[in-house]
N, C-alpha and C positions, 0 to 999 in steps of 0.2 A: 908176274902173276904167280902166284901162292894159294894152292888147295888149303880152306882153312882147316887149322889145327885145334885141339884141346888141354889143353893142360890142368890135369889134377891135381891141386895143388893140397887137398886138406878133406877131410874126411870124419863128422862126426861120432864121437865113441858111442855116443848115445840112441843113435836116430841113425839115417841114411841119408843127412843132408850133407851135402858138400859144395866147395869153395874149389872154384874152375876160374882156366882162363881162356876166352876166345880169341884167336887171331885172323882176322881177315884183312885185305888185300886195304879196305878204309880203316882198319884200326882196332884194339883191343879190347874185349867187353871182357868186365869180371863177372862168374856167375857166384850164385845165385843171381840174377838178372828181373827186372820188368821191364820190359818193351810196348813206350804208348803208342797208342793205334792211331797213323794218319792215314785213313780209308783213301779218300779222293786225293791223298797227296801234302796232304795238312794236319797237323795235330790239332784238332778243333779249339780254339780261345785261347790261342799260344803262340809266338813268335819261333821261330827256330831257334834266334839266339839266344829266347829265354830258356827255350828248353835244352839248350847245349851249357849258359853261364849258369844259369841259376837250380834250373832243374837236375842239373846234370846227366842226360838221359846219353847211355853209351849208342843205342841204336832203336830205330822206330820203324814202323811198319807199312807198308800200299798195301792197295787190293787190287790183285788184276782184274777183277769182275769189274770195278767201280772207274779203273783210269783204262780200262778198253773201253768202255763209253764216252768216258769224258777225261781228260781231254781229245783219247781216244791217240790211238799208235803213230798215226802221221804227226803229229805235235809232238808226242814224247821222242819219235826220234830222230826231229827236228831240232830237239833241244839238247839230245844228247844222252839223254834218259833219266830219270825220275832225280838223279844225285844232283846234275845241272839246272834241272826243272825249279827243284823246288829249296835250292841252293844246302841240303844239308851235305856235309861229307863227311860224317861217320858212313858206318855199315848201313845199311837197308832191309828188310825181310818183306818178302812180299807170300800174300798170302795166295792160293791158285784160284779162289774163285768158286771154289768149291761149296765151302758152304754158304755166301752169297744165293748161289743156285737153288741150294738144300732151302732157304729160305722162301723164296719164290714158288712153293708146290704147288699154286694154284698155276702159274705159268711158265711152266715148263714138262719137257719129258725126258727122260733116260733112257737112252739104249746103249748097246753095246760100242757103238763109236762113239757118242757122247751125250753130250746135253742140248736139246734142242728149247732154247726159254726166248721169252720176249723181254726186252729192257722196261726198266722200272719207271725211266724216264718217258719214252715215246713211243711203249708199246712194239717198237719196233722189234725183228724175229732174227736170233744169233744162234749160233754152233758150236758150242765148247766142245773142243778132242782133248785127249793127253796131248797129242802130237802141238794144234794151235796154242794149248795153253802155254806150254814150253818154250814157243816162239815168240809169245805177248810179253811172258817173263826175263826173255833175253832182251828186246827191248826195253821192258823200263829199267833193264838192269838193277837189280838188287843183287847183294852180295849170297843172300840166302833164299830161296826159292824152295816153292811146295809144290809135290807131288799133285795133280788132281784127283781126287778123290769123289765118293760118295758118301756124304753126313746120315747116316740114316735118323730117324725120328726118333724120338722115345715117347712113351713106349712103342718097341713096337714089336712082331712076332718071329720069333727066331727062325723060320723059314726066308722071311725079307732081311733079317742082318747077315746069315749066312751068304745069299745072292749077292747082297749089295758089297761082303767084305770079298767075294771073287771077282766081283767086276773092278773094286778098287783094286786087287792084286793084280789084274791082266792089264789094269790102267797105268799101274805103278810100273811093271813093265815095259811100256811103251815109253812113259817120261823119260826111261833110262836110254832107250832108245835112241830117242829123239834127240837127247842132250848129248851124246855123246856123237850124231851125225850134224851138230851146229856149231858154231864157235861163240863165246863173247862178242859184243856189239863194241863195249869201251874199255878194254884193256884190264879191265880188274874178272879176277876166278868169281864166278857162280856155282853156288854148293847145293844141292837140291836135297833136300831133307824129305823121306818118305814119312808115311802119315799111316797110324796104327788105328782101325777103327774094330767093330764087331759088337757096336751095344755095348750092354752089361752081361753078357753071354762069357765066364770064364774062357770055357774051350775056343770060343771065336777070337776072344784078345788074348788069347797063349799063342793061338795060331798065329794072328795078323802079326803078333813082336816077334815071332819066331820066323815068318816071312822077312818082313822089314830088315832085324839084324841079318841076316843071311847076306842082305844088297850091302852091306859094309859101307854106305854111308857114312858123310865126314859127320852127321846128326841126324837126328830121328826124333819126329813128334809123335805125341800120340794125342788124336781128336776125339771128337763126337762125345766131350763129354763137354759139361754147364749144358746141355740143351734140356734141361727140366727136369731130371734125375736127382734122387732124394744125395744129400751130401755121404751120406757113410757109403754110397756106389762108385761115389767118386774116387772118395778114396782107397777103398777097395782093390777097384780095376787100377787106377794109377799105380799103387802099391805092385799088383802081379805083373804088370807092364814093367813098370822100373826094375822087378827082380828078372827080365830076359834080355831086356834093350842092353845093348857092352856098356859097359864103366867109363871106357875111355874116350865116349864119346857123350855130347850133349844132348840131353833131353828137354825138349820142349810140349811144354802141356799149353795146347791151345785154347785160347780163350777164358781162361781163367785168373782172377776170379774175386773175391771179396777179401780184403787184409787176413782171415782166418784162413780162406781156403786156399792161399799164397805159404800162408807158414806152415798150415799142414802138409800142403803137397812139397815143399822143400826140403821138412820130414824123413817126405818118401822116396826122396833122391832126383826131384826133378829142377832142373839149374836153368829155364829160360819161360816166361812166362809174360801171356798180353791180355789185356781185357780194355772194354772201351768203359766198361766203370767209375772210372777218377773221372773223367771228361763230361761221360754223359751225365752221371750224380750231380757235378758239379754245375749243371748247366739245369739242373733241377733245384738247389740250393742246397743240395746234402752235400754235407764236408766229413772226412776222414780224417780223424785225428788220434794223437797217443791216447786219449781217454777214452775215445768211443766217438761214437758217429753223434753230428749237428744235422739239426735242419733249421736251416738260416731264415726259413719263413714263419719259427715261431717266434710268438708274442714274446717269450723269456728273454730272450736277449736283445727285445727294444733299448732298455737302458742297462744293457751289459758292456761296461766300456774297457774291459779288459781286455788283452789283445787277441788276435783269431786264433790262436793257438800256443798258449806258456809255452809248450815240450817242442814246440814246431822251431828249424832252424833255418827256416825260407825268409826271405826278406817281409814280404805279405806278412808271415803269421807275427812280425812285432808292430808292421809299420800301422797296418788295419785293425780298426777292435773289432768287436759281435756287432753292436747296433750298430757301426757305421757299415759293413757288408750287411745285415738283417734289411738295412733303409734302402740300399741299391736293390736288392731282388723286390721288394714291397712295389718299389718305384722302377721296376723294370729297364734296369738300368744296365748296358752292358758291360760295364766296368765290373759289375758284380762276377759274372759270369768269367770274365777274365783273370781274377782275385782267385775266386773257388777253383777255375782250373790250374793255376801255377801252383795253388795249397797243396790239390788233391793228386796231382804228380809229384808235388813235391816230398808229401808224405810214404807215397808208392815207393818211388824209387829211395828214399831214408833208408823206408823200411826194407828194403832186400840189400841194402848196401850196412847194416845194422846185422842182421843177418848173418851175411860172409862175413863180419867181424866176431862175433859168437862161435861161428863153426870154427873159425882158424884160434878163436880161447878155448875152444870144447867144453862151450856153456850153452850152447846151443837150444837141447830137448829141455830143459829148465824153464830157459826165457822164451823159448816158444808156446810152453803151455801158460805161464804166465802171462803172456801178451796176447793169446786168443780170446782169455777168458775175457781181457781189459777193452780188446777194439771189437767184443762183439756187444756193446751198451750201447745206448739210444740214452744219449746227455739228455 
């Protein structure tokens, strides 16, 4: 067992994006990175070993909120935990739950020991602490673990992100707590990554990265942002966050975000990033491609028999044309749904894998404004 490490391998002259290497205890991610989100334990309309051969995905994500329900802790670790569960064995990142919660405002409450909500499924009435979340997390074993946290809302008024960024600092304390008075369940290191929140409020996210770096984690996210915040805040706050968070360690911006706001924030020095976007779009008929975004349910590519994607180098984007995935969504057909998700990961992780190849030419800030302007079209 091995604390995971960073390696900086490369550094753009132009920008603040860089080319990192992760090593954990299942194996090595290169960042810049995207990480698909399997909520309940699955990456939604995808095989594992498609998304290990073909997708090539270094590492993916659980939710404690979502696998403490279901399958729920006596099965995961029955099974041995979430790596043997659901057979992947790359690295794992699990998310704390937190803003699962954060989403739930009609059924839930916050206080100072935690979160008192009702399940989404059966109504039924749960308890999130720092201290239990900690211990959900070393059962399903993932390699990277999050802090519990509170998401605050946007907008909202700077007396409630101020409270809400003290209770995540007293929470953040106790994680560290906790994890340090527990051991590992299955023989590989758990790395807990704190979680930098405070709004759009400068002084609150100078504060919360200046708390955060202080714990010298082996990584550090910064959250609560995509919750409905106009894009130049994002980048913004990510920008003053990146310039406090150390260097030698990895940054992850959670829940983010659309192919533009992936290259922007990479930009701004951020090297780990997840959004459920490729999957859910995909399971809507929108496709992400090198020329700009499809919607596979319009009439124009009835008789467009070219392939789903010229620039695309997944097997999908030569083997399928337009009309023939345009006829599956028309016809409700799941096959469709399975095309578009292996595309629209497929295209994710290209494009951050395209990326770290640019940073280490130091062509980087170039092709990144060129390719914002390209994958923000509606073909």
């Amino acid at each position: 067992m091995q604390e995971l490490t960073f390696e900086l391998q490369h550094t753009d002259p132009k920008s603040g994006a860089r080319a990192g290497k992760i090593t954990t205890d299942h194996g090595v991610i290169e960042t810049p990175i995207f990480m698909p989100v399997g909520t309940v334990g699955t990456v939604k309309g995808i095989t594992q070993q498609d998304l290990k051969n073909d997708v090539q995905a270094q590492i993916i994500l659980g939710n404690t909120y979502h696998l403490y329900l279901r399958p729920g802790m006596d099965i995961m670790s029955q099974a041995g935990g979430l790596h043997k569960f659901n057979g992947w064995d790359r690295p794992i990142l699990t998310d704390s739950g937190g803003y699962q919660v954060y989403s739930l405002s009609g059924n839930r409450k916050i206080k100072e020991e935690g979160v008192t909500f009702k399940s989404h499924i059966d109504g039924s009435k749960h308890v999130f602490t720092p201290e239990n979340v900690m211990d959900i997390q070393r059962t399903i074993g993932a390699d990277i673990i999050m802090a519990f946290d509170e998401c605050p809302p946007y907008p909202c008024d700077y007396a409630y992100a101020k409270n809400s960024l003290e209770v995540t600092n007293r929470w953040l304390d106790r994680c560290f707590k906790r994890l340090a008075e527990t051991e590992p369940h299955y023989g590989h290191t758990q790395n807990l990554f704190p979680i930098v929140q405070g709004s759009t409020y400068k002084d609150l996210r100078q504060q919360s990265a200046e708390y955060v770096a202080s714990k010298g984690a082996t990584g550090n996210a910064i959250g609560g942002l995509s919750v409905g915040e106009p894009h130049d805040k994002m980048y913004e706050t990510t920008e003053l966050v990146c310039g406090i968070l150390p260097k030698d360690k990895p940054r992850y911006l959670m829940g983010v975000g659309t192919p533009a706001n992936i290259l922007e924030c990479i930009a701004l020095g951020v090297d780990m990033f997840d959004c459920v976007m490729p999957t859910r779009n995909a399971r809507n008929g929108m496709l992400f491609t090198w020329n700009g975004t499809m919607n596979m349910r319009n009439k124009k590519w009835e008789n467009d028999f070219s392939p789903l994607d010229e620039a695309g180098d997944s097997y999908v984007d030569s083997f399928y044309t337009k009309a023939y995935v345009r006829h599956l969504f028309v016809a409700d057909e799941l096959l469709g749904l399975q095309i578009a998700t292996a595309h629209n990961l497929n295209f994710y992780l290209r494009l951050v894998r395209v990326a770290r190849e640019k940073i280490i030419e130091g062509t980087f800030a170039s092709w990144k404004n060129e390719m914002v302007e390209k994958l923000s079209r509606r073909l």
